[in-house]
N, CA and C atoms as a LAMMPS dump frame, in Angstrom:
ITEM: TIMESTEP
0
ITEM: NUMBER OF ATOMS
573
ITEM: BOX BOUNDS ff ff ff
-5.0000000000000000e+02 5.0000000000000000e+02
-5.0000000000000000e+02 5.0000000000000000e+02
-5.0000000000000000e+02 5.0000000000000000e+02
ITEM: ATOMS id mol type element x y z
1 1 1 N 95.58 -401.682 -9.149
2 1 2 C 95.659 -401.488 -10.583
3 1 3 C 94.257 -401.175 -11.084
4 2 1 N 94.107 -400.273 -12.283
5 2 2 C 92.592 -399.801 -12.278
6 2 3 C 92.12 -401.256 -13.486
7 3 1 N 93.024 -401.806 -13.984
8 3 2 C 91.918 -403.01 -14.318
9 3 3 C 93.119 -404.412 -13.943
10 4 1 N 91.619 -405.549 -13.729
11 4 2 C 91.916 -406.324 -13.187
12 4 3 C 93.481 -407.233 -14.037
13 5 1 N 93.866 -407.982 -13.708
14 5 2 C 94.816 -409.077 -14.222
15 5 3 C 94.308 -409.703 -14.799
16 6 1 N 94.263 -410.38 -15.724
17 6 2 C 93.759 -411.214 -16.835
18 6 3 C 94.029 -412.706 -16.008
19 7 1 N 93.031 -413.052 -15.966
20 7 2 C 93.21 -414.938 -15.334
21 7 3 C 93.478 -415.488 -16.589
22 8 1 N 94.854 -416.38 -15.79
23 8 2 C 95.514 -417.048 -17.107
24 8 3 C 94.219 -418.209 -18.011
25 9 1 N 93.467 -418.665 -16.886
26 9 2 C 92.964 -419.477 -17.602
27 9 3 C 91.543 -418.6 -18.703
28 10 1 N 91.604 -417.481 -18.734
29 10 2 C 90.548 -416.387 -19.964
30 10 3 C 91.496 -415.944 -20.834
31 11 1 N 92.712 -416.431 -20.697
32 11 2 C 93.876 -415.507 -21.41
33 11 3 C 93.35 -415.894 -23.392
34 12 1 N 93.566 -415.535 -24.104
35 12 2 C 93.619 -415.943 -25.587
36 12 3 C 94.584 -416.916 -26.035
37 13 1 N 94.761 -417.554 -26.968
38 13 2 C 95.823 -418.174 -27.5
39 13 3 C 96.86 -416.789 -27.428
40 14 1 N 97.051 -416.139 -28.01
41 14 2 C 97.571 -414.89 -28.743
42 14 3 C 98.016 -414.297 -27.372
43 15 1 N 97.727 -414.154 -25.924
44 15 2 C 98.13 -413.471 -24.542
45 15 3 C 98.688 -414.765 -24.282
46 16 1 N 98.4 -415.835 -23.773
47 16 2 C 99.19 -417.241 -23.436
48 16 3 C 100.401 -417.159 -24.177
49 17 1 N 100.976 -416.732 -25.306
50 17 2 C 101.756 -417.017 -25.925
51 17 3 C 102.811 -415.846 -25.507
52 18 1 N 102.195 -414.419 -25.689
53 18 2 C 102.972 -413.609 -24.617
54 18 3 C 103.364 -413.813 -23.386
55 19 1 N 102.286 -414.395 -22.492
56 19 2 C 102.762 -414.121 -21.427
57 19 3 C 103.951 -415.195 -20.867
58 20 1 N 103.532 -416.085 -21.765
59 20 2 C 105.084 -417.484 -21.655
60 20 3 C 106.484 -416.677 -22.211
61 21 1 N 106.292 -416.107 -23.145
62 21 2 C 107.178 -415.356 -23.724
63 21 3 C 108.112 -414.098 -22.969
64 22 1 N 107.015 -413.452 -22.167
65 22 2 C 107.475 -412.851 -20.914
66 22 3 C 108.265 -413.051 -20.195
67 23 1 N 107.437 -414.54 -19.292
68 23 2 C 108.052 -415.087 -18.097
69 23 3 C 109.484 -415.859 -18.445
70 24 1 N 109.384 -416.105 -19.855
71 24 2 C 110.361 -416.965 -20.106
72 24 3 C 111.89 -415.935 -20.25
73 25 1 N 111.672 -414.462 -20.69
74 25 2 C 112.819 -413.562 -20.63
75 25 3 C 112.7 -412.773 -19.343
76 26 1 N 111.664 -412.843 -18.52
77 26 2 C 111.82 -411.777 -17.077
78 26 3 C 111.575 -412.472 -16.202
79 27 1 N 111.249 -413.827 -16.267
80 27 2 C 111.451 -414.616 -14.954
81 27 3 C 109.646 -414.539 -14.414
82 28 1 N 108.965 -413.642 -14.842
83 28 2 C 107.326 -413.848 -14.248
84 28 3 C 106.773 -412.382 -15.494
85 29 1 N 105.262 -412.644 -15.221
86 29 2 C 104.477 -411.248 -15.694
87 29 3 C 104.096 -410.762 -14.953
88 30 1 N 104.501 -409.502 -14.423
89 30 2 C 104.621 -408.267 -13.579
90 30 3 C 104.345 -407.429 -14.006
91 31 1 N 104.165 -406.206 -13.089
92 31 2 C 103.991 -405.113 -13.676
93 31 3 C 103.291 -404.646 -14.444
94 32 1 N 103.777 -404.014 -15.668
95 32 2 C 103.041 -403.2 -17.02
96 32 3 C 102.658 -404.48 -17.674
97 33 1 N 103.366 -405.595 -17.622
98 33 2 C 103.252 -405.984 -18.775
99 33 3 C 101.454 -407.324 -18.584
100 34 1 N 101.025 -407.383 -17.357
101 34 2 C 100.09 -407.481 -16.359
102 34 3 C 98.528 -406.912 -17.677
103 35 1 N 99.302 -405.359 -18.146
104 35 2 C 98.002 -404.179 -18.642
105 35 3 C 98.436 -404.744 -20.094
106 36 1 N 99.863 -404.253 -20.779
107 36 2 C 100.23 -404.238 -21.931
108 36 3 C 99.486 -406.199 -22.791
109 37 1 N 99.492 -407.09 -21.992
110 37 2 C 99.237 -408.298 -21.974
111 37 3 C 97.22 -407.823 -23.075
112 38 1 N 96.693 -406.8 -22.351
113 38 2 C 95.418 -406.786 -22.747
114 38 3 C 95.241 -406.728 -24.409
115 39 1 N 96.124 -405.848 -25.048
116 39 2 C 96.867 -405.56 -26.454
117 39 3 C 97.985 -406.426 -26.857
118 40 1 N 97.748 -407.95 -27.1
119 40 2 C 98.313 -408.911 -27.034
120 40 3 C 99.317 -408.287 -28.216
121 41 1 N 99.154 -407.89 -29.258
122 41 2 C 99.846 -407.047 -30.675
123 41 3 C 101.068 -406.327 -30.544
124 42 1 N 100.195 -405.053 -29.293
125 42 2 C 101.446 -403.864 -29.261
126 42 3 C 102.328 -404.465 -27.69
127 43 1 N 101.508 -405.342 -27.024
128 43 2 C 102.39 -406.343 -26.178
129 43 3 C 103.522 -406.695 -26.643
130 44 1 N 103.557 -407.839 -27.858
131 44 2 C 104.889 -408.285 -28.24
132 44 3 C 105.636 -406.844 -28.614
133 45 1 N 105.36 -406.135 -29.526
134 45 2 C 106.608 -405.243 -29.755
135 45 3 C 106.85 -404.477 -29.023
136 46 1 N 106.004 -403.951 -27.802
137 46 2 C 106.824 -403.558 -26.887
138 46 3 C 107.878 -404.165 -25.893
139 47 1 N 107.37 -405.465 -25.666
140 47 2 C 108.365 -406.536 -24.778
141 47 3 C 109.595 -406.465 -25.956
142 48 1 N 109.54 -406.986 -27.085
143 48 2 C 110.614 -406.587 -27.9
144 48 3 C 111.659 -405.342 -27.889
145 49 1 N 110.695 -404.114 -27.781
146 49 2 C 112.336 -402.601 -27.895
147 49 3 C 112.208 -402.703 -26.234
148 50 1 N 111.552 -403.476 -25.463
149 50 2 C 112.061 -402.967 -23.737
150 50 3 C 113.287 -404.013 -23.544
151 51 1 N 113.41 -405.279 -24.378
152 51 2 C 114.414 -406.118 -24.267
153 51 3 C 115.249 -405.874 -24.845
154 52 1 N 115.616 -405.242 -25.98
155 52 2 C 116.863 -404.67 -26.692
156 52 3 C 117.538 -403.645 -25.406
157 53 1 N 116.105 -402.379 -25.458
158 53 2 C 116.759 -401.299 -24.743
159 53 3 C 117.419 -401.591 -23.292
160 54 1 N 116.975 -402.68 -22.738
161 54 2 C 117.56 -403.394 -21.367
162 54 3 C 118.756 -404.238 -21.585
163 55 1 N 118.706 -405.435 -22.889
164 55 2 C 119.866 -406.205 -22.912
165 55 3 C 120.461 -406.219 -23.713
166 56 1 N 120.237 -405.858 -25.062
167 56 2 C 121.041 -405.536 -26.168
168 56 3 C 121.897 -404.287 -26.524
169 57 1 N 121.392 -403.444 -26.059
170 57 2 C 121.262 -402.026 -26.9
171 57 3 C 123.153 -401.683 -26.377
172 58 1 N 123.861 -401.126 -27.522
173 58 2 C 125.118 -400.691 -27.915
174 58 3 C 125.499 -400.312 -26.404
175 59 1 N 125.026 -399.37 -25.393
176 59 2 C 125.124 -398.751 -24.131
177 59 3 C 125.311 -399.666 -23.194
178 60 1 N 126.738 -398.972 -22.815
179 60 2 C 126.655 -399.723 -21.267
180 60 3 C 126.041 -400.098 -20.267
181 61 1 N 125.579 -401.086 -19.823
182 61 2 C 124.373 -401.466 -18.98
183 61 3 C 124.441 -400.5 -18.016
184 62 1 N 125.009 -399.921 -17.653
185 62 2 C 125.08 -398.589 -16.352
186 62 3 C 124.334 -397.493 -16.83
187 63 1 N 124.308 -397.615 -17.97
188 63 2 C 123.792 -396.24 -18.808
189 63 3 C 122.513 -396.936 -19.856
190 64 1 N 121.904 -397.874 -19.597
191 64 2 C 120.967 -398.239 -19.704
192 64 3 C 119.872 -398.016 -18.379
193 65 1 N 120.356 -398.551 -17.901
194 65 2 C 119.579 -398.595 -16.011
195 65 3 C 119.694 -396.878 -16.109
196 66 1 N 120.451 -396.291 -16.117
197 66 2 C 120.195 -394.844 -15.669
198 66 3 C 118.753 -394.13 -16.801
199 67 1 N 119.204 -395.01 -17.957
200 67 2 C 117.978 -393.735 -18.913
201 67 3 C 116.855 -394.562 -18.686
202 68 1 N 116.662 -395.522 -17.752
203 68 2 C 115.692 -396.058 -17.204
204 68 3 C 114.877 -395.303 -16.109
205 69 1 N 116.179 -394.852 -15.352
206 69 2 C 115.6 -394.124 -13.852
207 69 3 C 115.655 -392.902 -14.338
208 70 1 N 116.021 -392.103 -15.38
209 70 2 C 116.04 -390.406 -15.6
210 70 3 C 114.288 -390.811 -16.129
211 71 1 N 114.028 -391.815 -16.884
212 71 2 C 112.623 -391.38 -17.879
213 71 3 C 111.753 -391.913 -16.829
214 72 1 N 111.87 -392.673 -15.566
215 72 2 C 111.167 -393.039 -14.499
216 72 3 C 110.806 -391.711 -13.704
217 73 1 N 111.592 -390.978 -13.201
218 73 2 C 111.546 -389.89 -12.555
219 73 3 C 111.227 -389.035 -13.452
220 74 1 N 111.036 -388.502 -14.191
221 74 2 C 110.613 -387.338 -14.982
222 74 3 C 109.042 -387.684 -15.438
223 75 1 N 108.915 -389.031 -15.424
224 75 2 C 107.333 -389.343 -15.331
225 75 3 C 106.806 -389.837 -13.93
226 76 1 N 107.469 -389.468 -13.006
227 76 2 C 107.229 -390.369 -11.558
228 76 3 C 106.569 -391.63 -11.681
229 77 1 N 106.806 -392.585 -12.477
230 77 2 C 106.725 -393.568 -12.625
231 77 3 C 107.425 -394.676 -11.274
232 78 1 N 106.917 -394.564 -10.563
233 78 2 C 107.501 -395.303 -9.217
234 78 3 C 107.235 -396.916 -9.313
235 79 1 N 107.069 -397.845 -9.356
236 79 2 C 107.074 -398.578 -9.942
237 79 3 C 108.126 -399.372 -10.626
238 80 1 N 108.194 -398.492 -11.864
239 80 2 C 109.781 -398.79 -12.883
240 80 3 C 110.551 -398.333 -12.052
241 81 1 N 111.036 -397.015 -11.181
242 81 2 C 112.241 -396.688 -10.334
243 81 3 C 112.335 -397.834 -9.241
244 82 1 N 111.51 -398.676 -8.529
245 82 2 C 111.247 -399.544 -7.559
246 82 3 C 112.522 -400.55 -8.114
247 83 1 N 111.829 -401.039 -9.685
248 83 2 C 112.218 -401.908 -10.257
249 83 3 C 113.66 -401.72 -10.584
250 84 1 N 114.078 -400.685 -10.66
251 84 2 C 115.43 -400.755 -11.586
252 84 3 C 116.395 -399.483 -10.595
253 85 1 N 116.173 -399.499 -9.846
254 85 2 C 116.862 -398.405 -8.335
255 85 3 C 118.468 -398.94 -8.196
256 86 1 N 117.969 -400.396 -7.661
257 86 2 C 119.07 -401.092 -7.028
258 86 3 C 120.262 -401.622 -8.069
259 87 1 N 119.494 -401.976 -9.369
260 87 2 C 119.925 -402.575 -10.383
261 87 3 C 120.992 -400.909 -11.192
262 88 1 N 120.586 -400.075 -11.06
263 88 2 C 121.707 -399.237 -11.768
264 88 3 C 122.531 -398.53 -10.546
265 89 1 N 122.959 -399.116 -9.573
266 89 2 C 123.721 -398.909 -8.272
267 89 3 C 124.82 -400.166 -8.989
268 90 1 N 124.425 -401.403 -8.574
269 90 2 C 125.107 -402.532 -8.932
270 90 3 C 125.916 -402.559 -10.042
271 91 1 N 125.21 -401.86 -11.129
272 91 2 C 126.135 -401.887 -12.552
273 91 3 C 126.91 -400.465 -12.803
274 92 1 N 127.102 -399.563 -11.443
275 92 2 C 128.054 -398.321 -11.687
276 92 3 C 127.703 -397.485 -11.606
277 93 1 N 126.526 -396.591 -11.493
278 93 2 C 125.621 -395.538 -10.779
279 93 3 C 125.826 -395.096 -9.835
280 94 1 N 126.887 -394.14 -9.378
281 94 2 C 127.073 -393.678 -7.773
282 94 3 C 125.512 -393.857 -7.084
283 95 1 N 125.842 -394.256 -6.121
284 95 2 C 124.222 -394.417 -5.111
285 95 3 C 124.116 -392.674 -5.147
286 96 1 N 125.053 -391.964 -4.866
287 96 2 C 124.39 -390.219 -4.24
288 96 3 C 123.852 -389.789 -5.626
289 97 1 N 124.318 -390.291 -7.021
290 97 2 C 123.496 -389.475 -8.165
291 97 3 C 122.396 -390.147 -8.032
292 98 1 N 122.412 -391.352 -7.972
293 98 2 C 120.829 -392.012 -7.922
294 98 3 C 120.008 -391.014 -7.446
295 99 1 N 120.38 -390.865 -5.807
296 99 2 C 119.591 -390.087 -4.743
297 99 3 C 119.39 -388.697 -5.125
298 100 1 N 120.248 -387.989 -5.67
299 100 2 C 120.277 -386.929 -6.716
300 100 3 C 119.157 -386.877 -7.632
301 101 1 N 118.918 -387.66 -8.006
302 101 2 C 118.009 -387.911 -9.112
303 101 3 C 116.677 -388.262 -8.632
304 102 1 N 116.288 -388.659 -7.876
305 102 2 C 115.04 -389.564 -7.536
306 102 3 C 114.881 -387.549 -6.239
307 103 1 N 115.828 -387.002 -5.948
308 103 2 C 115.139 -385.525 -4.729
309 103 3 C 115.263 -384.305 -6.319
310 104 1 N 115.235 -384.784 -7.268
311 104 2 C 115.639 -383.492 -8.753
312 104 3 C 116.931 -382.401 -7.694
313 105 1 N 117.351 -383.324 -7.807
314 105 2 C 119.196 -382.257 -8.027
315 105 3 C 120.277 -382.689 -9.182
316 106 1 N 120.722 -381.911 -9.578
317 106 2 C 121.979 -381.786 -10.611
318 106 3 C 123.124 -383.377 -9.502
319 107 1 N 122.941 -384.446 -10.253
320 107 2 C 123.932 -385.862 -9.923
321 107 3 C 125.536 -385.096 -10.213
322 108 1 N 126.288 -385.491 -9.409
323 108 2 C 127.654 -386.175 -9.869
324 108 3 C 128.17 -387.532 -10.088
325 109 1 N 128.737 -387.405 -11.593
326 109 2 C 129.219 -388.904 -11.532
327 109 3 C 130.471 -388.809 -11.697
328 110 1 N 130.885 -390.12 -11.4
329 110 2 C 132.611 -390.747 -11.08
330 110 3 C 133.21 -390.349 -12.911
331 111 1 N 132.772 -390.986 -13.566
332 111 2 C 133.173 -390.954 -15.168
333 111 3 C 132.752 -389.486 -15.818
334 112 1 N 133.769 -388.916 -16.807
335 112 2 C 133.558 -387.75 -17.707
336 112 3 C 131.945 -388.429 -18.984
337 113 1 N 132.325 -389.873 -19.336
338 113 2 C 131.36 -389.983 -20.005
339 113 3 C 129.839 -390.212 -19.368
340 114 1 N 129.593 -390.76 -18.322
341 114 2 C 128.073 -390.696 -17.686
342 114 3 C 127.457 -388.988 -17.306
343 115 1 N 128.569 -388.312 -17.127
344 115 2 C 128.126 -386.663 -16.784
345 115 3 C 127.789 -386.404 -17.606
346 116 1 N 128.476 -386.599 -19.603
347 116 2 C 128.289 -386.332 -20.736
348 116 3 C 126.787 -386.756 -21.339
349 117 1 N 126.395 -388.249 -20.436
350 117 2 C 125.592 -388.99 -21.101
351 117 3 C 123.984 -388.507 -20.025
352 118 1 N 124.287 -388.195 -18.943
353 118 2 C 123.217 -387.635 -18.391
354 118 3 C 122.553 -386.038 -19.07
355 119 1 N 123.363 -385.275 -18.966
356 119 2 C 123.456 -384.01 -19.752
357 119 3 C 122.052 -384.146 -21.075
358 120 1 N 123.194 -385.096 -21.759
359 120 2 C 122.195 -385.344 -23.204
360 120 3 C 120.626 -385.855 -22.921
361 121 1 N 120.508 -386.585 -22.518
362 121 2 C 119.273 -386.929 -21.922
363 121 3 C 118.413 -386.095 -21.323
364 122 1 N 119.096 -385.295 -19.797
365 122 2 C 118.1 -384.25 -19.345
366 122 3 C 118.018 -383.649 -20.019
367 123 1 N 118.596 -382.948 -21.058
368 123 2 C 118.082 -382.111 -22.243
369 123 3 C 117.332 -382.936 -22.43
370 124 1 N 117.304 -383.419 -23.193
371 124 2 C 116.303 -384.25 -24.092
372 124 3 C 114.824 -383.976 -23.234
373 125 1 N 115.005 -384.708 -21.967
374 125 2 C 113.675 -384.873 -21.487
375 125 3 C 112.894 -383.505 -20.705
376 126 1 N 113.51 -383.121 -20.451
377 126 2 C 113.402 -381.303 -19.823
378 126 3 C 113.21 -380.53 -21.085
379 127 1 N 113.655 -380.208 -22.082
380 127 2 C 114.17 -379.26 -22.472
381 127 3 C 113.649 -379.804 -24.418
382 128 1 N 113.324 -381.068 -24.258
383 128 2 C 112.746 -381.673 -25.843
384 128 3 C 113.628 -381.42 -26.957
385 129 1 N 114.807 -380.669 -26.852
386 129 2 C 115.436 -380.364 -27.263
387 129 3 C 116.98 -380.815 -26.945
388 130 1 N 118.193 -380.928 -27.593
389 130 2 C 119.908 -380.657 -26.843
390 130 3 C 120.396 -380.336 -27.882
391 131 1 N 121.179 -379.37 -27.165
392 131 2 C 121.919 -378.116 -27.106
393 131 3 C 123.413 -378.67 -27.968
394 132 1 N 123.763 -377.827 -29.016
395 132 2 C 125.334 -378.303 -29.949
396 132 3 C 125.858 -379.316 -28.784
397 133 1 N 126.403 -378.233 -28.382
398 133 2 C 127.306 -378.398 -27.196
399 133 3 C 127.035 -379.934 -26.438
400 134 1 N 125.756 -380.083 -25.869
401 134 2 C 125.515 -380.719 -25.193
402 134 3 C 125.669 -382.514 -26.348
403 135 1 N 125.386 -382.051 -27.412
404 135 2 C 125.419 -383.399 -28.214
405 135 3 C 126.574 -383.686 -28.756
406 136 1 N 127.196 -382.975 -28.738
407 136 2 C 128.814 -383.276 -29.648
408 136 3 C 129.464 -383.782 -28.112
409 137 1 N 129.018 -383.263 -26.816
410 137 2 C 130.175 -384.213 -25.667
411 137 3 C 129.922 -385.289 -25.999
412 138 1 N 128.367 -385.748 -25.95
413 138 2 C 127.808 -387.236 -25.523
414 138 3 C 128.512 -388.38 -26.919
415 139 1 N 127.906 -387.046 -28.166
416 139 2 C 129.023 -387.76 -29.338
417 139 3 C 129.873 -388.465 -29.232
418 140 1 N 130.864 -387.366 -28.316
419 140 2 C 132.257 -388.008 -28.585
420 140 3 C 132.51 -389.511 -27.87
421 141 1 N 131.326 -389.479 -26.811
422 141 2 C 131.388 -390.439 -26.406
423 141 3 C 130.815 -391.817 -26.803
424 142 1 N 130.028 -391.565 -27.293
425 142 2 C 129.028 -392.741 -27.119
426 142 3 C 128.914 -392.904 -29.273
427 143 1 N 129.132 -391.861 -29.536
428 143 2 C 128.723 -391.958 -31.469
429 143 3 C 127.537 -392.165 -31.494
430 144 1 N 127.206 -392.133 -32.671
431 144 2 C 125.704 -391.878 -33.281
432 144 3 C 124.944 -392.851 -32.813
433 145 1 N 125.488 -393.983 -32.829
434 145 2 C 124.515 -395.511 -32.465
435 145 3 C 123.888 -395.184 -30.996
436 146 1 N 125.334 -395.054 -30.244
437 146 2 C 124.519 -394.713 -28.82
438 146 3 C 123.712 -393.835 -28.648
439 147 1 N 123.592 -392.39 -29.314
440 147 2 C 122.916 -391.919 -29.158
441 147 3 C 121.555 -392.032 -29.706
442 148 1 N 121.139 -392.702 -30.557
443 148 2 C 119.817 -393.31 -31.09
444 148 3 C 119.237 -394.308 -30.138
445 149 1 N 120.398 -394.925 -29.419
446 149 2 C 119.784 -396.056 -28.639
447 149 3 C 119.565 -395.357 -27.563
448 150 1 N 119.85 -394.215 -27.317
449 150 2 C 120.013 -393.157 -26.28
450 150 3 C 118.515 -393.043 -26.034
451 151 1 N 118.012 -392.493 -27.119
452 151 2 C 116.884 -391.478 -27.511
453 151 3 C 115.578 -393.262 -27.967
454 152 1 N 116 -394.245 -27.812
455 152 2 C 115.444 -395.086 -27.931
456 152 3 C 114.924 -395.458 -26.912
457 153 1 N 115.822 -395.649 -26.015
458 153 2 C 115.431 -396.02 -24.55
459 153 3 C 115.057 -395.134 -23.845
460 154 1 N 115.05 -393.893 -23.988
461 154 2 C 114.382 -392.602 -23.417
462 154 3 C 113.165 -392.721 -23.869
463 155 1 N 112.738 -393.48 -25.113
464 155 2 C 111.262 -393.28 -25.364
465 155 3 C 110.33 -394.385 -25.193
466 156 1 N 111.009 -395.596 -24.865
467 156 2 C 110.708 -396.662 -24.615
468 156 3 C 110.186 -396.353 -22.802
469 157 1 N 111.047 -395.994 -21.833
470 157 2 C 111.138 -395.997 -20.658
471 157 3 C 110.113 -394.926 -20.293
472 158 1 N 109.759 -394.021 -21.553
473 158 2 C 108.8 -393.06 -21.284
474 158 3 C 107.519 -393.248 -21.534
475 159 1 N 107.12 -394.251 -22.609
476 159 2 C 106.284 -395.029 -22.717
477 159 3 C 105.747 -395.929 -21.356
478 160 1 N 106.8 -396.287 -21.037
479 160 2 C 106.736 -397.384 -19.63
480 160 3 C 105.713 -396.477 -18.789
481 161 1 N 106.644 -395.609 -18.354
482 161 2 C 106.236 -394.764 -16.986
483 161 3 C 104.369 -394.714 -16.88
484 162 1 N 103.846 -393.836 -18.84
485 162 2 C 102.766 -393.423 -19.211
486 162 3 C 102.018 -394.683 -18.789
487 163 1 N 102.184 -395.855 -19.421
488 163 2 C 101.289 -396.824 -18.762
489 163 3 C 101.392 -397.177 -17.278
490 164 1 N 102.395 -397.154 -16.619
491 164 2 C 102.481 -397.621 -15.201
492 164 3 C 101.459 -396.518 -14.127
493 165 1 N 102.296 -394.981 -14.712
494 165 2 C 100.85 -394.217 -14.051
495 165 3 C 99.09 -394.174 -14.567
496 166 1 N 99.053 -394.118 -15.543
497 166 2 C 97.54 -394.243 -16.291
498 166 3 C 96.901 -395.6 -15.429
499 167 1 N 97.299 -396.704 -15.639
500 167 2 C 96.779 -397.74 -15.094
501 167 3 C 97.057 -397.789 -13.432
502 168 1 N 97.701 -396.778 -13.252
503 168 2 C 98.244 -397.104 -11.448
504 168 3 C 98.656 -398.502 -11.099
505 169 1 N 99.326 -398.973 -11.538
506 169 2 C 99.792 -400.082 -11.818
507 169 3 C 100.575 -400.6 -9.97
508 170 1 N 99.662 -401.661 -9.662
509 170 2 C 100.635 -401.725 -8.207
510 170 3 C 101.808 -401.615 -7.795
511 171 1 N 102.27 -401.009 -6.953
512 171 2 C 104.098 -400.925 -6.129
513 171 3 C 104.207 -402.576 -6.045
514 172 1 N 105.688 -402.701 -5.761
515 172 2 C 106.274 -403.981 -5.422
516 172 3 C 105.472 -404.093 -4.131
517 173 1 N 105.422 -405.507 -3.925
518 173 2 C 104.992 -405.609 -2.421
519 173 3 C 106.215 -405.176 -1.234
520 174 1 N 107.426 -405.198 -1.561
521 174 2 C 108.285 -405.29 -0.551
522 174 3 C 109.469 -404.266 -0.943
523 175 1 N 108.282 -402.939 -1.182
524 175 2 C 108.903 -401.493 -1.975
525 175 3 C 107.506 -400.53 -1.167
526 176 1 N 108.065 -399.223 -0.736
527 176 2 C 107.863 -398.243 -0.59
528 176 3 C 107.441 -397.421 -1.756
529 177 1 N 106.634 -395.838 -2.064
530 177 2 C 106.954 -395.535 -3.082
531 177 3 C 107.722 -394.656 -2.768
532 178 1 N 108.501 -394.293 -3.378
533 178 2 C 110.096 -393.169 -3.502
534 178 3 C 109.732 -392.317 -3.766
535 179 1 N 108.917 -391.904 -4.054
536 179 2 C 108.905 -389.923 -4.183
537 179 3 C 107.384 -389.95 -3.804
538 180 1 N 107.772 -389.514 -2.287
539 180 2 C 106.687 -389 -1.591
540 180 3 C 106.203 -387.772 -1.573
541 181 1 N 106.762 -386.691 -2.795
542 181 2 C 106.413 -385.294 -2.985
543 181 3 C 105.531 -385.551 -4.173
544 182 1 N 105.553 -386.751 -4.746
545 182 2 C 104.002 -386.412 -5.888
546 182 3 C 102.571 -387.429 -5.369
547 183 1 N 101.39 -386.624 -6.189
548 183 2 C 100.408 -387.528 -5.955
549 183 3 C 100.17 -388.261 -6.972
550 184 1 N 99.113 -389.545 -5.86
551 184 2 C 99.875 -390.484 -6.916
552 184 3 C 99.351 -391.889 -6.031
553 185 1 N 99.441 -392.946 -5.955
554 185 2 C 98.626 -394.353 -5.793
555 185 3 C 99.817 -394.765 -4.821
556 186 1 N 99.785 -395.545 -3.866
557 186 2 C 100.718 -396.388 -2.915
558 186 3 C 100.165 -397.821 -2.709
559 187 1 N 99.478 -398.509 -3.823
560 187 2 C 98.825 -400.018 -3.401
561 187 3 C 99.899 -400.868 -3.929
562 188 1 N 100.072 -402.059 -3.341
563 188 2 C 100.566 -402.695 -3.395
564 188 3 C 100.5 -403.699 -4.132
565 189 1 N 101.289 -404.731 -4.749
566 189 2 C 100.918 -406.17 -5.663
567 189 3 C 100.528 -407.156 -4.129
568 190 1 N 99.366 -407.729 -5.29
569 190 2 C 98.711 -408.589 -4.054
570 190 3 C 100.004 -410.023 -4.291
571 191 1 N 100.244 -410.458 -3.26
572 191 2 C 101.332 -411.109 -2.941
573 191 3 C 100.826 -412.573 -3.713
């Protein structure tokens, strides 16, 4: 990671209070939130829209985890894909779109609405733009809410990625990185 971890015992009142706050909804401080911790401020509200967009948000948790791994891969954010690979398999993600997704090929999915709901998104993130067409399917599916939470968690997860690469933020220890066609950091979390 290009800067160090904050030793809990230099932490501030104001980072102590995050980082309990953290561990207490993700089980430890990992990852981004390791850097984000330094900006004790934009810390909390980001731990805030990454916890909606993960556990609250209107979208099916299958289709949460995915606009996790579409805004992971489009920023090669390896790291967040490490993190959340297995986890949108488990909640309904054909494994071959995963794999689809992580080599950039056009996924098939099992459901008319995840094909609808991928669509909208790769527009989105390709293309900054979607297409009538492409927003009136996802519409029909998901309505306006989802699609805000759509475009919420697409910007949240894109945010993610930006800090995970900027800071080179360590791989899991007991993770590979997955896209061995970009350059890019392979260190590990010190165990």
């Amino acid at each position: 990671m290009r800067v160090p971890k904050i030793d809990p015992n230099e932490m501030s009142g104001r980072q102590k209070e995050m980082a309990d706050r953290i561990a207490g909804r993700r089980g430890a401080v990992r990852g981004p939130y390791q850097v984000w911790l330094r900006s004790p401020e934009l810390c909390e509200r980001v731990e805030s829209l990454g916890a909606f967009c993960r556990f609250e948000s209107s979208l099916p948790l299958r289709l949460r985890e995915l606009t996790l791994l579409m805004a992971a891969r489009h920023r090669d954010a390896q790291y967040s894909w490490n993190a959340h690979v297995d986890k949108a398999v488990e909640s309904g993600i054909p494994a071959e779109a995963v794999r689809a997704i992580a080599e950039r090929r056009e996924p098939e999915f099992d459901r008319e609405e995840d094909a609808a709901f991928y669509r909208f998104c790769q527009e989105l993130l390709e293309e900054r733009l979607v297409s009538e067409d492409t927003f009136r399917a996802a519409e029909r599916h998901f309505g306006a809410q989802g699609l805000v939470d759509a475009v919420g968690a697409l910007g949240n997860f894109t945010m993610l990625g930006m800090l995970l690469n900027a800071f080179e933020v360590d791989l899991q220890a007991d993770r590979t990185p997955p896209f061995p066609d970009i350059r890019g950091y392979a260190r590990v979390e010190d165990a």
